[in-house]
Each structure stands twice: as C-alpha cells, then as structure tokens.
BASE-444292 format. One record per residue (C-alpha): residue number from 1; residue in one letter; x, z, y. Coordinates in nm, 4 decimals, padded with zeros to 6 digits, always signed. Each point is the difference from the previous one (the first is absolute). Layout:
SITE,NUM,A,X,Z,Y;
...
***
This chain:
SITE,1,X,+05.2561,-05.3791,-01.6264;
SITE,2,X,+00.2657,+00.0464,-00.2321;
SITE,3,X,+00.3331,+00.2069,+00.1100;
SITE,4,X,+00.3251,-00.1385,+00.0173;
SITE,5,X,+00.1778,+00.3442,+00.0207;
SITE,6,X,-00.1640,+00.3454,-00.0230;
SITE,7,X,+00.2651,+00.2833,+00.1999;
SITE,8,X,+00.0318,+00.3688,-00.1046;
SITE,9,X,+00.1847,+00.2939,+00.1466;
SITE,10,X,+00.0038,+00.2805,+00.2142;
SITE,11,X,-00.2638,-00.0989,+00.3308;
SITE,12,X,+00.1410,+00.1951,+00.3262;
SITE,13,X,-00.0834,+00.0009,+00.4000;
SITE,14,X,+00.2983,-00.0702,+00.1320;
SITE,15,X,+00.0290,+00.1341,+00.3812;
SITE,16,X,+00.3377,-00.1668,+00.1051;
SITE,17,X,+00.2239,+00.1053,+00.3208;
SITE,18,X,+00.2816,-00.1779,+00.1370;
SITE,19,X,+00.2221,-00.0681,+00.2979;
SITE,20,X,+00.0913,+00.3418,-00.0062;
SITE,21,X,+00.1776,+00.1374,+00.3084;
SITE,22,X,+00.2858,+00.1847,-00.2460;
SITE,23,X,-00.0387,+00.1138,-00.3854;
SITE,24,X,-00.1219,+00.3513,-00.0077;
SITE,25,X,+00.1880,+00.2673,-00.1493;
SITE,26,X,-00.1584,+00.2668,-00.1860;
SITE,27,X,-00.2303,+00.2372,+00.2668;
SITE,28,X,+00.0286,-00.2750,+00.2612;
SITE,29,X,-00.2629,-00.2775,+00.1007;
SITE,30,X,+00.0630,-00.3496,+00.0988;
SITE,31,X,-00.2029,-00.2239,+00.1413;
SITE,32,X,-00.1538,-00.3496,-00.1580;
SITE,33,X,-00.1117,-00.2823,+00.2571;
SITE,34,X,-00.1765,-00.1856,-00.2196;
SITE,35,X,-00.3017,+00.0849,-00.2914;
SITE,36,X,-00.1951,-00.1889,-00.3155;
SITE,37,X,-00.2559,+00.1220,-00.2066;
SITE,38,X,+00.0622,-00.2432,-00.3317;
SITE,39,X,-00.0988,-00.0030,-00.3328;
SITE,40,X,+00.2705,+00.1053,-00.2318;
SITE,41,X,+00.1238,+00.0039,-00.3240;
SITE,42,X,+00.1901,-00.2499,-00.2335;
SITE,43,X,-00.3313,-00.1013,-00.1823;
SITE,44,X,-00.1843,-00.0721,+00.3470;
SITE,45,X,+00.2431,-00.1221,+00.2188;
SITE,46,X,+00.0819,-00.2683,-00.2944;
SITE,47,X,-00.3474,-00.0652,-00.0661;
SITE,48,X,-00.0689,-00.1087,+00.4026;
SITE,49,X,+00.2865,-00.2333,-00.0039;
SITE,50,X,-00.1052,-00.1654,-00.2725;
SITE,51,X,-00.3452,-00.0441,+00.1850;
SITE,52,X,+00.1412,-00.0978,+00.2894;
SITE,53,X,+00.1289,-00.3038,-00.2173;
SITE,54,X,-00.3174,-00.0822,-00.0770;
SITE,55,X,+00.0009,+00.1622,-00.4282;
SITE,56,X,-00.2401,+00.1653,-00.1269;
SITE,57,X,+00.0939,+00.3840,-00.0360;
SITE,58,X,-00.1504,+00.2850,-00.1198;
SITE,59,X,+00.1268,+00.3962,+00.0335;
SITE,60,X,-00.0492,+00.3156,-00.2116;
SITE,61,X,+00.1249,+00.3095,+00.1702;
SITE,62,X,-00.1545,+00.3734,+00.0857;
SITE,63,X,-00.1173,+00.0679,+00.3638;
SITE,64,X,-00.1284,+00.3762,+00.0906;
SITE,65,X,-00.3202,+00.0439,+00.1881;
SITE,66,X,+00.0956,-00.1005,+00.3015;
SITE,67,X,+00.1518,-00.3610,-00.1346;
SITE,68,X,-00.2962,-00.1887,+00.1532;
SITE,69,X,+00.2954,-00.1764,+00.2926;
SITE,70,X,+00.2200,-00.0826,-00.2565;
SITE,71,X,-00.2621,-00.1253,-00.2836;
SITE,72,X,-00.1364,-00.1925,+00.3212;
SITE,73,X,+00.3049,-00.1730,+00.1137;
SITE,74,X,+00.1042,-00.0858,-00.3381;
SITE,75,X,-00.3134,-00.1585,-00.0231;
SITE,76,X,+00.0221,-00.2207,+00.3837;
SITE,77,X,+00.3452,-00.0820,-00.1484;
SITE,78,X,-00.1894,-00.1836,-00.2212;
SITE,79,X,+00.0813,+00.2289,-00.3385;
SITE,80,X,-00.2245,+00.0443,-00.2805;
SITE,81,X,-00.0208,+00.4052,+00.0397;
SITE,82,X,-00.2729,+00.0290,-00.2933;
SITE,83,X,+00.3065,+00.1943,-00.2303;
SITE,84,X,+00.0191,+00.3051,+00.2663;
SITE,85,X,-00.1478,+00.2981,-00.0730;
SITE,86,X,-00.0729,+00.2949,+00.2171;
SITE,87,X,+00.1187,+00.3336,-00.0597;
SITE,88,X,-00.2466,+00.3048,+00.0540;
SITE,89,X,+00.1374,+00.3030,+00.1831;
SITE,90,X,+00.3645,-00.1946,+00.0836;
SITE,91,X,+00.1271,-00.1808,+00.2724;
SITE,92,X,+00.1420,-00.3541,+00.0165;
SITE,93,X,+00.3765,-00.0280,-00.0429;
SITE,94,X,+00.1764,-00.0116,+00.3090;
SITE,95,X,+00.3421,-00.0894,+00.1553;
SITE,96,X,+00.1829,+00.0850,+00.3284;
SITE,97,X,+00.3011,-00.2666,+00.0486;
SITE,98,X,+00.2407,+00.0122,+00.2598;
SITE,99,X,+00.1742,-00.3158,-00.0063;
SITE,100,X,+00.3109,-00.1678,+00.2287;
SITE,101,X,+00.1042,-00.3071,-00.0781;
SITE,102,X,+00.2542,+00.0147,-00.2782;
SITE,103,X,-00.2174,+00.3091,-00.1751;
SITE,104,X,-00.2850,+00.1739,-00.0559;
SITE,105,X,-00.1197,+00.3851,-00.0783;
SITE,106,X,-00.2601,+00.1309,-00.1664;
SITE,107,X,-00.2561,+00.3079,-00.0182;
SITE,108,X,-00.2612,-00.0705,-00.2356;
SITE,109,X,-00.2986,+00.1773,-00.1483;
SITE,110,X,-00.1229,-00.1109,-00.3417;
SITE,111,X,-00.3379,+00.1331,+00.0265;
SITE,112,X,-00.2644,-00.2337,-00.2443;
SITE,113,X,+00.3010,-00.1782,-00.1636;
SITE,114,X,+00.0586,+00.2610,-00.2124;
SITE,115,X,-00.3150,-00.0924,-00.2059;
SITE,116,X,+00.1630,-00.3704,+00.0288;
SITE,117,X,+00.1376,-00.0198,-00.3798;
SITE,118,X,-00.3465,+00.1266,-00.1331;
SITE,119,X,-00.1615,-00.2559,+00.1981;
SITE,120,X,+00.2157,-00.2811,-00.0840;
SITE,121,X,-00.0721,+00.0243,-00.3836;
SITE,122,X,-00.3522,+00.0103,+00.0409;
SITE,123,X,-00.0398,-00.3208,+00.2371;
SITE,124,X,-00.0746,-00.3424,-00.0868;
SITE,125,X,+00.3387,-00.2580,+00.0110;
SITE,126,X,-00.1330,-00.3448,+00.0251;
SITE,127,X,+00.1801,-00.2468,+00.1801;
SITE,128,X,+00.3125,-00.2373,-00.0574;
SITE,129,X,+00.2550,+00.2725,+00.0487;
SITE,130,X,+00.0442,+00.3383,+00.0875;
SITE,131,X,+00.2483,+00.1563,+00.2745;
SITE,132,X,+00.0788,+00.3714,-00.1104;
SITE,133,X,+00.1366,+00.1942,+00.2760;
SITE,134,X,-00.0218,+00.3263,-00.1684;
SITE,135,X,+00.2356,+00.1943,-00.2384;
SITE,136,X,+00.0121,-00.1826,-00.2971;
SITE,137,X,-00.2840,+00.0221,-00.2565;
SITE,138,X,+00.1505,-00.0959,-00.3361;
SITE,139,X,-00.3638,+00.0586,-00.1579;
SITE,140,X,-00.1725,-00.1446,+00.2794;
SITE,141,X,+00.2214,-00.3009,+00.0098;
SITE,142,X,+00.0255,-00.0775,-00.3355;
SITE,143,X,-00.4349,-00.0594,-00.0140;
SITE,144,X,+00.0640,-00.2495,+00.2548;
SITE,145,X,-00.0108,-00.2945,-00.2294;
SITE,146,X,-00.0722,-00.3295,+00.1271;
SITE,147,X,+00.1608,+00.0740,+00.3610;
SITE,148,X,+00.3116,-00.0141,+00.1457;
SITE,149,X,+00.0759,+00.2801,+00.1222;
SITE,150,X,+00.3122,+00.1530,+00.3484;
SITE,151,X,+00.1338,+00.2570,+00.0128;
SITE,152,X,+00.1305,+00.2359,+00.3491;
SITE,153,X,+00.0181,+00.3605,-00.1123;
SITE,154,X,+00.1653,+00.1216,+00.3074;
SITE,155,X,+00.2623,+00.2215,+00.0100;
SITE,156,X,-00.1153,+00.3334,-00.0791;
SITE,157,X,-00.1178,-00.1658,-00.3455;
SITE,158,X,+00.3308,-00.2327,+00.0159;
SITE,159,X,+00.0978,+00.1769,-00.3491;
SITE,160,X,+00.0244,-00.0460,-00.3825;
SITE,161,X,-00.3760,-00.0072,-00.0523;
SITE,162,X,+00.0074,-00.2919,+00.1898;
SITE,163,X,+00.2914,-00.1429,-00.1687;
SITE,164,X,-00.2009,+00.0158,-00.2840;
SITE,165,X,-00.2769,-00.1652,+00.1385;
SITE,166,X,+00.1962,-00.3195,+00.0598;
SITE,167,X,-00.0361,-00.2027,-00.2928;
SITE,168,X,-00.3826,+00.0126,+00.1040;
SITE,169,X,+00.0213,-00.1581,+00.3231;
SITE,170,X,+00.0271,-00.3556,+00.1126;
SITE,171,X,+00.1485,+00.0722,+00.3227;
SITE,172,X,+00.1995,+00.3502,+00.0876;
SITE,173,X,+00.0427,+00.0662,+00.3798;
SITE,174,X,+00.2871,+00.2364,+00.0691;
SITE,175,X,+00.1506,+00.0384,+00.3123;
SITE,176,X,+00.4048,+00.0948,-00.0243;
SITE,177,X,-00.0683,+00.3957,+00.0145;
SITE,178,X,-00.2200,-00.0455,-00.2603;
SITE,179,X,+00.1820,-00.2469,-00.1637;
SITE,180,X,+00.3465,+00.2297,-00.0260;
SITE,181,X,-00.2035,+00.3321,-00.0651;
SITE,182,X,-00.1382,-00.2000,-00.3152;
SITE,183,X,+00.2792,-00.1291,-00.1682;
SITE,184,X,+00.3329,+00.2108,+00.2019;
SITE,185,X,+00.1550,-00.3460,+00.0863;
SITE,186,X,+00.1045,-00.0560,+00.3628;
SITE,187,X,-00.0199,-00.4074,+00.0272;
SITE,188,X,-00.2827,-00.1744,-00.0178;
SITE,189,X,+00.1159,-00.2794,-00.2446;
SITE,190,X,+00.0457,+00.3614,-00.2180;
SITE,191,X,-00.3011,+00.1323,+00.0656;
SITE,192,X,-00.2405,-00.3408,-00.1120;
SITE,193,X,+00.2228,-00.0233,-00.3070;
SITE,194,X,-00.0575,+00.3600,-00.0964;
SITE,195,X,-00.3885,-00.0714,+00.0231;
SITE,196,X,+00.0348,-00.3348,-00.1962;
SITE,197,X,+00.1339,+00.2236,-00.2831;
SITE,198,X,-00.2618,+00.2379,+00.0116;
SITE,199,X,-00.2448,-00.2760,-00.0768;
SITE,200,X,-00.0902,-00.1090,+00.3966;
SITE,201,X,-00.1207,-00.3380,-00.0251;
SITE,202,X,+00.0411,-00.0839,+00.3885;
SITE,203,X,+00.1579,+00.2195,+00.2670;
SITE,204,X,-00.0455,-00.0120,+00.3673;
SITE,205,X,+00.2405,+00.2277,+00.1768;
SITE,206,X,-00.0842,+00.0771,+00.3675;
SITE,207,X,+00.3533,+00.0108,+00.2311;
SITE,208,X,-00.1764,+00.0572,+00.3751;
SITE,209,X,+00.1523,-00.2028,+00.2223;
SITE,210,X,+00.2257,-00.1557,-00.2540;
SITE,211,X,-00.3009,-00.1706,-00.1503;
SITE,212,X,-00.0197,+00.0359,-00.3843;
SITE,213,X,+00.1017,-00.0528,-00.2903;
SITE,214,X,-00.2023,-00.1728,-00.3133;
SITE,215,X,+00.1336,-00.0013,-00.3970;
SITE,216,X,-00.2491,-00.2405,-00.1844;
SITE,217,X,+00.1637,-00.0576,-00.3993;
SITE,218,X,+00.3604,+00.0545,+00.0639;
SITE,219,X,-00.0215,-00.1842,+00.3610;
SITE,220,X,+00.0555,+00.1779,+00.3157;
SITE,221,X,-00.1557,-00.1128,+00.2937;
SITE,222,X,+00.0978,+00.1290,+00.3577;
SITE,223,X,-00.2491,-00.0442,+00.3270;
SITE,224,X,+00.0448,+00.0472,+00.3881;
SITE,225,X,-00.2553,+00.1368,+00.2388;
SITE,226,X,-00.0616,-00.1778,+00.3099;
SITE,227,X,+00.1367,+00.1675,+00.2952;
SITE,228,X,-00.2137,+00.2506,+00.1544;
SITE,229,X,-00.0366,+00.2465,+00.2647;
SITE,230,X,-00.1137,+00.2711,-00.1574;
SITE,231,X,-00.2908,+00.2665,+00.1264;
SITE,232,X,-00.0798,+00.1803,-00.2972;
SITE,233,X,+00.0671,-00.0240,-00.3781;
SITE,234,X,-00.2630,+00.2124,-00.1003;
SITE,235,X,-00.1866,-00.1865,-00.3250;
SITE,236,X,+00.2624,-00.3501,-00.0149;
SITE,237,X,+00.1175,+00.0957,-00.3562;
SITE,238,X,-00.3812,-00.0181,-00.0951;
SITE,239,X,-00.0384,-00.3806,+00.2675;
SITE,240,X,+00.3025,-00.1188,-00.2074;
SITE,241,X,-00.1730,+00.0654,-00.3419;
SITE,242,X,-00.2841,-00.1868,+00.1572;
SITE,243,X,+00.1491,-00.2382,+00.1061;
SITE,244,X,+00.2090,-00.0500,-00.3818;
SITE,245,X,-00.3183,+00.0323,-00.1735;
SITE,246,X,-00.1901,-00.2689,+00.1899;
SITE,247,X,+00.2654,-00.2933,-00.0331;
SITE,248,X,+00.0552,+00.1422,-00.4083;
SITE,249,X,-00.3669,-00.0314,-00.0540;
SITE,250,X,-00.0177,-00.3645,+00.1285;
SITE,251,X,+00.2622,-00.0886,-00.1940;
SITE,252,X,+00.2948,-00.0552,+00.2360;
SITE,253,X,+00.3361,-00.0134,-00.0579;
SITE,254,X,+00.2599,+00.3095,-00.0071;
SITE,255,X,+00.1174,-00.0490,+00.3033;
SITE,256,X,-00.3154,-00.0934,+00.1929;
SITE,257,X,-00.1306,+00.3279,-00.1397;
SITE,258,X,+00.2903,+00.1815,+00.1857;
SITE,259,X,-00.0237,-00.2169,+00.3216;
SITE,260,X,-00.3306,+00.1177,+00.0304;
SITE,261,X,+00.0110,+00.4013,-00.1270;
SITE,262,X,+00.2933,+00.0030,+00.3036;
SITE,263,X,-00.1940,-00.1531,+00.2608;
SITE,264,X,-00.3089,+00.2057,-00.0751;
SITE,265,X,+00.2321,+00.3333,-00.0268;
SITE,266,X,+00.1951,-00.1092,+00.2976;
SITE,267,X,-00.2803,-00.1196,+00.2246;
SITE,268,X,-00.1934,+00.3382,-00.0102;
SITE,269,X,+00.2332,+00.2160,+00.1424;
SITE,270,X,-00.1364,-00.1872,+00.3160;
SITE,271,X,-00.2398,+00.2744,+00.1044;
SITE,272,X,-00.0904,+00.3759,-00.0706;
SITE,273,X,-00.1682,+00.0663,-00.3499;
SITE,274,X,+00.0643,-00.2193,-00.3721;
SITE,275,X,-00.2552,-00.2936,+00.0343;
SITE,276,X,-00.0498,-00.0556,+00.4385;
SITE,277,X,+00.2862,-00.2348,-00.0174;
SITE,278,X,-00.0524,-00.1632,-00.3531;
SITE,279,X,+00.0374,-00.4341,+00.0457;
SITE,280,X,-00.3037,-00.1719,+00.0485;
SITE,281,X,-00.0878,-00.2915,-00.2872;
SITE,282,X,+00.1264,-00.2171,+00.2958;
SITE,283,X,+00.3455,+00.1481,+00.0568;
SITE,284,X,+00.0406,-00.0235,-00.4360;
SITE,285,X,-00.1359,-00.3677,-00.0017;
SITE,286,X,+00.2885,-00.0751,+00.2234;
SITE,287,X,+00.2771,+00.1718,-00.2196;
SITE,288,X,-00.1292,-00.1748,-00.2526;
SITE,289,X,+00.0775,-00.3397,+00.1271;
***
C-alpha cells in the first residue's frame, strides 16, 4: 500500500511523571502520582496521529537493542516501522519528563539516535510527503524530489542551518522559542516575516495556549485552541503538526488546517504521555462540520 507520509527523527521511550507533590530542587526528591510508558519522539508521536486519522504512515528512525516495545507499539499504532533500524551494542533513546500542567522537563538519553543521520540517508523515502523532525539535512532534503516535504527541528537545532534549510520545505513548524532564537525578533507577525525572507514558503508558528500563528504568501493567519484542562503537554507540538499535516494533505483550507493542528495539540494534553490523549477520527469528523 502506498504511503501518504513517511516520518523521520530521533525515536525515544518516554517515561513521563506528573502531579508532582512540589518541584524538586537540586539533591531533593519529589514525588509523582501518576506514570506512562509512551513512545516518544517528534517523528513517532507525529507518525501515530496521523494513523490514528486513518493515513497511511511510515517511520525511519534508530532504536538500540532493546527497541523491540517501541518498534512494537509503533507498529499496533498502526505505523509502517519497516525504515527502523536496530543498533548493535546501543540502547534505545530514552526520555524522563516531568511535566505540570503549564510545562514540562526533560532528562533524555540519546542512545541509538546518534547513528540516526547515517541511517536516514541510507533509507528508502517513498510516500506523498515526508515529515522531518530532525536537524535539518540540507543534502538530505534537497534529494527529496517529488515530495513535499515539513519541517520541526526543535530547539536545540532552532539555528542558522536550519534557516538555511527553509527554502526546501513546504511547511516549517517553529514554535515561538524557536521562532525568536531563529530570526532575534520578539513578535510573531516579525518572526513569520523574517522566515518569508529567507525563502520559507509556509510558516506555522506554535503559541501554546494562544493557539498559532500561520504566514501562507504574505497572509497571516491566526488560530485558537479549544479550551482545555490540561494533564500533560508532553509531545502536543508534535499532535499539532499532525494534526496541520493531515487537513494540508487533503487539501483544506488555511484555516481548517489550523482548526484542526489546535484541537489535536490541545486535546492531548488530556492524559500522561504525547499520543494517550490524541482525538479519535470521531472527535475530528465533528470539528470538521
């Protein structure tokens, strides 16, 4: 069966905490009451959305020897996981989060993605478009002819390598941390029109509970959330780029695009962990009414 989007990135464990009795301060322990075992990741929590709403998605990614869970769940979500490889003598990458409500912290082993770059330009890319949730590739994106192709670098990678990456991309994916690192402007009606003149074709900048923002030619296009009450935002930067790509890709408008990228991000902050939460195809039919 022929792919409608093929994922890559960085594949994690993610073991997530929350409902912490008090933040801990350095040598002191707090304690969680609540605990999810998820799979995690940009690429993979992406790619199980977009299976969830019923397209055809395939992943390439690096898992260590002891990736058999996450390969496995990937797969029960539904995810074509023929494009990960297995890493001899490394373990899978692996993230502690300790998330409240309004925010999130991270621990996080890379383990197997390390080998993730050399995998990537070795795998097949055959589907209708590819989701890059990596550090940019100029090399790697630039052979990917015949796709369109988003981008969500994340912000360690939010820098001018991925400026420069831009005028490759169909869709860029910033949220505003990234968004002001990248071009030093503190608005966000600054920060899309410093990526339109760096050659972005269409920006989608992430606001958190403000919703987002979307420049599309020299048309800016604002979105709401729907109000929710928040467990966990662990992985709803990577729902809302779901959520984008699936209404883009079936050729909806702008601003249906946005109404659904902000319900998907907004709705899976519901429960522990990036993906337990993520809207059912019923809950999108009915925001697409």
């Amino acid at each position: 069966m022929a792919l409608d989007v093929i994922t890559a990135g960085e594949l994690y464990i993610d073991l997530v905490m929350s409902g912490l009795d008090r933040w801990p301060q350095p040598g002191e322990e707090a304690l969680a009451r609540h605990f999810r075992r998820e799979a995690g990741g940009g690429a993979a929590i992406a790619a199980m959305g977009l299976a969830r709403l019923g397209m055809n998605v395939g992943i390439v990614g690096a898992v260590g020897q002891d990736g058999a869970w996450l390969v496995e769940t990937l797969a029960r979500s539904g995810v074509d996981t023929r494009g990960i490889r297995a890493v001899n003598g490394e373990s899978t990458g692996t993230t502690v989060a300790v998330s409240s409500a309004p925010d999130r912290a991270f621990v996080t082993y890379a383990g197997a993605n390390r080998r993730f770059r050399e995998i990537a330009r070795t795998a097949e890319f055959n589907a209708r478009h590819l989701h890059w949730a990596a550090p940019a590739d100029r090399d790697l994106l630039e052979r990917m002819r015949g796709m369109t192709i988003s981008l969500d670098v994340g912000f360690p990678h939010a820098t001018g390598e991925a400026m420069a990456a831009l005028p490759l991309v169909d869709v860029f994916f910033p949220n505003e941390v990234e968004a002001a690192r990248m071009t030093g402007e503190g608005n966000p009606e600054a920060m899309l029109r410093a990526f339109a003149q760096a050659g972005a074709r269409m920006v989608v900048l992430k606001m958190g509970e403000r919703g987002a923002a979307m420049l599309i030619g020299n048309r800016i296009v604002h979105g709401a959330p729907p109000s929710v009450a928040a467990l966990d935002t662990t992985g709803a930067g990577d729902c809302f780029n779901a959520g984008f790509l699936y209404g883009w890709l079936r050729g909806k408008s702008p601003e249906q695009c946005l109404r659904l990228a902000n319900a998907c991000g907004a709705l899976s902050t519901r429960a522990l962990g990036g993906i337990a939460a993520f809207p059912t195809p019923e809950e999108i039919a009915c925001l697409e009414k």
